[in-house]
FIGU-570848 format. One line per field, with one value per residue: x, y, z of N, C-alpha, C in turn; residue in three letters; residue number from 1. Coordinates in steps of 0.001 Angstrom, whole numbers, plus 500000, padded with zeros to 6 digits. Last residue first. Example, Ala and Ser with C-alpha at 12.3 -4.5 7.8 and 13.67 -1.06 7.14 Angstrom:
BEGIN
n.X = (512850	513190)
n.Y = (497750	494310)
n.Z = (507080	507800)
ca.X = (513670	512300)
ca.Y = (498940	495500)
ca.Z = (507140	507800)
c.X = (512900	513200)
c.Y = (500030	496700)
c.Z = (507870	507800)
r = (SER	ALA)
k = (2	1)
end
This chain:
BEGIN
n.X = (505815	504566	503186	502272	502448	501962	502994	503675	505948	506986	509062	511172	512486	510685	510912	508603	507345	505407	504420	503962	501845	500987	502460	505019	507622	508016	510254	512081	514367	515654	516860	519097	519624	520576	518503	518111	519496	517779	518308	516536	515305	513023	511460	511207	514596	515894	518397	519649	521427	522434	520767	519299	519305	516675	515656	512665	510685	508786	510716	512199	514931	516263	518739	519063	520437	521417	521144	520709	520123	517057	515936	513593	512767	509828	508175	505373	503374	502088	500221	500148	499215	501557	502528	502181	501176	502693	501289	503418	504933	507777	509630	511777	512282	511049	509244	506953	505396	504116	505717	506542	504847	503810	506015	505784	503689	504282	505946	504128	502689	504596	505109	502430	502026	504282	503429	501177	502331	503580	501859	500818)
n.Y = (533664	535157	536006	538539	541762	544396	547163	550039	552353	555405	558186	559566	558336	555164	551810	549253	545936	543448	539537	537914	535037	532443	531537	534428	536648	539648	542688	545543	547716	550818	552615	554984	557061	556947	555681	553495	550434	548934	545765	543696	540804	538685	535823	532776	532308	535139	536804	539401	541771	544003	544569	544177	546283	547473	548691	551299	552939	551059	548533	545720	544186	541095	539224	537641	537069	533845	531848	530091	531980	533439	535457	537187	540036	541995	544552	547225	550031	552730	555227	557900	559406	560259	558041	555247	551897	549362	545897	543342	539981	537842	534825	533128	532611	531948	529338	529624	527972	525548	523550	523312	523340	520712	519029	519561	517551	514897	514286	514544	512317	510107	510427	509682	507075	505968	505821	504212	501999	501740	501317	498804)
n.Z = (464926	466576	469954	471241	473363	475064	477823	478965	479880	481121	480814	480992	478134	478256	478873	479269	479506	478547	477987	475501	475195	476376	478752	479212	480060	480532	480975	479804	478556	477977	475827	474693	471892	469876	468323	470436	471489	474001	476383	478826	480294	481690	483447	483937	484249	482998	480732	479001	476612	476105	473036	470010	467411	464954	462241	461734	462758	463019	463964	465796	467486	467305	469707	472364	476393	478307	479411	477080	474209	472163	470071	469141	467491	467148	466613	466444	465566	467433	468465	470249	472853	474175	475455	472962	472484	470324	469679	468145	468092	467817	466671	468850	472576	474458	475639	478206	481045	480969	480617	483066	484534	483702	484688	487301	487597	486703	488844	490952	490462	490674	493368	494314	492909	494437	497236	497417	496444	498940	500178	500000)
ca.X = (506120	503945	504262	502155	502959	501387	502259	503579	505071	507040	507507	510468	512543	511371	510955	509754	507410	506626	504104	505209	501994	500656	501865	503493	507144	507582	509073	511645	512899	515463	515357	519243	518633	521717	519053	517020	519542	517944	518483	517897	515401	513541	511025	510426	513159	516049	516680	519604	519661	522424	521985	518505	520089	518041	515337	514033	512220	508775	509956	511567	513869	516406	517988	519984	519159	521896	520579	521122	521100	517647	517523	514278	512929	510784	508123	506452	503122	503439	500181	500181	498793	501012	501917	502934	501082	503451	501560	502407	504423	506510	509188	511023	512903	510852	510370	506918	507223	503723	505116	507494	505002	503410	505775	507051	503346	503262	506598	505593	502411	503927	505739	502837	501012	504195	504868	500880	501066	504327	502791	500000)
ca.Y = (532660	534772	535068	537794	540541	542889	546616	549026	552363	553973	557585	559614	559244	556158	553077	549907	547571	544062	541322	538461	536551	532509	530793	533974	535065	538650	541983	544376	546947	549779	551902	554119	557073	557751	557374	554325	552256	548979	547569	544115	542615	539035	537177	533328	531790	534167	536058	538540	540818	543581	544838	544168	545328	548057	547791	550992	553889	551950	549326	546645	545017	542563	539236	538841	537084	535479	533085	530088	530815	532817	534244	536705	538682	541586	543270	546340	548245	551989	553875	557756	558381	561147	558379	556321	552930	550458	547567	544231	541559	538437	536237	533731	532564	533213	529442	528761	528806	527412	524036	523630	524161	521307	518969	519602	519082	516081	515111	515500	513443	510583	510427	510854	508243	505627	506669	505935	502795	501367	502001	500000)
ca.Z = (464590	465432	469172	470701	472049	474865	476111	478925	478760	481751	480284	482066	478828	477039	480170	478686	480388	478487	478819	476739	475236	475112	477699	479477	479668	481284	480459	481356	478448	478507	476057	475409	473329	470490	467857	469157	471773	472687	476050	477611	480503	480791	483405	482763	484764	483860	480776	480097	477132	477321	474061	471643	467949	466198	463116	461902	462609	462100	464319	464832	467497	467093	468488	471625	475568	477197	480045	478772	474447	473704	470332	470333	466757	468432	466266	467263	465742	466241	468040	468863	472273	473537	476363	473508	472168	471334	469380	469504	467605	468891	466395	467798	471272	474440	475305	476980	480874	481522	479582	482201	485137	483724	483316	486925	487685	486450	487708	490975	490969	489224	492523	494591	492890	493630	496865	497604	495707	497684	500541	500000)
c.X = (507272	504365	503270	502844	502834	502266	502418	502817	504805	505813	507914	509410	511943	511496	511868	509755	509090	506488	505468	504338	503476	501262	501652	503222	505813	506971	509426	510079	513279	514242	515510	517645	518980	520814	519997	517478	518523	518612	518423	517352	516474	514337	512898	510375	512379	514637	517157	518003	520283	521646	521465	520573	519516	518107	516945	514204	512944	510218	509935	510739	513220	514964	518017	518438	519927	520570	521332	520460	521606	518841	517810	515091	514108	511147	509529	506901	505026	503783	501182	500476	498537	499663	500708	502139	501879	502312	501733	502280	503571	506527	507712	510883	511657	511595	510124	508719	507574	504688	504692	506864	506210	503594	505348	506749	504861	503109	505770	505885	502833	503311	505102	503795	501621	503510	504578	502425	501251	503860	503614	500860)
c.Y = (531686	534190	534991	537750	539470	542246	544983	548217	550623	553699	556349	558840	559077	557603	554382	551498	547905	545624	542011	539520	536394	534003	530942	532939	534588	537645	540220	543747	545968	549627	550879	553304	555668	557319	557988	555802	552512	550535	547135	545927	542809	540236	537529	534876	532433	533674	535100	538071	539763	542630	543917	543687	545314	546596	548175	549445	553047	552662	550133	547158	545457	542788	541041	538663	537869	535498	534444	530813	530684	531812	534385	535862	538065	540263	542991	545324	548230	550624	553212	556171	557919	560301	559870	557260	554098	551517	547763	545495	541914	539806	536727	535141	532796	533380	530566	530395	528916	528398	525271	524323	524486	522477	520258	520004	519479	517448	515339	515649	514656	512007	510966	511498	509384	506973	506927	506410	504238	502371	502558	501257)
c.Z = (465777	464330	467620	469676	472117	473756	476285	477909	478866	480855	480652	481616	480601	477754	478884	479193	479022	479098	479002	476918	476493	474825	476532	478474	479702	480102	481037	480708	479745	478570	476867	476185	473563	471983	468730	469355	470211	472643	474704	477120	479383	480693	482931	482660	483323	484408	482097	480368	478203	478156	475382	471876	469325	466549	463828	462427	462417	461765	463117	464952	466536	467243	468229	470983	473784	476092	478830	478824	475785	473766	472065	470237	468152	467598	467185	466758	465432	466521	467404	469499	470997	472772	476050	474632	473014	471495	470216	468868	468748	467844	467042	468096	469756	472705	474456	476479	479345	480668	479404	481028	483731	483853	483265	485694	487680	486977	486791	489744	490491	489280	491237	493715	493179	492740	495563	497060	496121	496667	499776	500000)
r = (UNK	UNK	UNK	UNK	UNK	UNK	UNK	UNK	UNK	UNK	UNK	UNK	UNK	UNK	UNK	UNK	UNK	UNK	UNK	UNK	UNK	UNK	UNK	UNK	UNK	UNK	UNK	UNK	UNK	UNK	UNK	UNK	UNK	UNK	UNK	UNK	UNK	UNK	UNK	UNK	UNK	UNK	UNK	UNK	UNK	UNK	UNK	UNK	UNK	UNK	UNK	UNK	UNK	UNK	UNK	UNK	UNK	UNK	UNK	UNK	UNK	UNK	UNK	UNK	UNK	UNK	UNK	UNK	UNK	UNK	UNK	UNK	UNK	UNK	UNK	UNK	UNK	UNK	UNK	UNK	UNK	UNK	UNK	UNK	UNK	UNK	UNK	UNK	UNK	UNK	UNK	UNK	UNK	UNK	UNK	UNK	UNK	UNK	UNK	UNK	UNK	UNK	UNK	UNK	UNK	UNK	UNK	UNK	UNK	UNK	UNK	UNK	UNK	UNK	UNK	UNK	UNK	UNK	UNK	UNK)
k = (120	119	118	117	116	115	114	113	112	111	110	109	108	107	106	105	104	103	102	101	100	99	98	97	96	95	94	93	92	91	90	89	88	87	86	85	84	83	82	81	80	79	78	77	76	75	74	73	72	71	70	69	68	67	66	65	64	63	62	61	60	59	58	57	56	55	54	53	52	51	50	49	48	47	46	45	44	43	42	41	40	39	38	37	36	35	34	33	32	31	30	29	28	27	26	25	24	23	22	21	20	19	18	17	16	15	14	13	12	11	10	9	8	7	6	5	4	3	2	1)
end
């Protein structure tokens, strides 16, 4: 009987191990979104992610352009790297989700937050 319950518990564990992995969905590809601004103009986003460990790279796009993501670091499911746009320095912070990253970005004094979805 004893045996059974270890047994159950076990299987238990690495069901929800599984589970908790799948949560965590791998940040690598291509995410879109729109940016809107605090002036509330609108400029659809694209994000191309290369995860290798914990080093984050890829690139950014945008109407102005596409830029190089700097200083990426990823750990667990929550994210952070720099872009510079025109000499300006963007740090971003954002978050891993099943289906969407949630992302903060910080343009001057403006703290700007937004959605993406994976699309490829």
């Amino acid at each position: 009987m004893k045996r059974k319950i270890f047994t159950t518990a076990l299987l238990s564990c690495c069901f929800m191990i599984c589970m908790a992995t799948a949560v965590f969905a791998d940040l690598t590809g291509k995410w879109t979104g729109n940016l809107t601004m605090s002036d509330g103009n609108t400029f659809p986003v694209t994000y191309d992610f290369k995860v290798a460990g914990e080093k984050l790279t890829g690139t950014a796009q945008s109407p102005q352009g596409d830029v190089n993501i700097e200083d990426g670091k990823i750990k667990g499911d929550e994210f952070s790297f720099n872009v510079n746009v025109n000499g300006l320095d963007v740090p971003h912070k954002g978050k891993v989700y099943a289906d969407s990253v949630g992302m903060n970005l910080t343009i001057n004094a403006d703290q700007l937050h937004f959605v993406l979805k994976r699309i490829k």
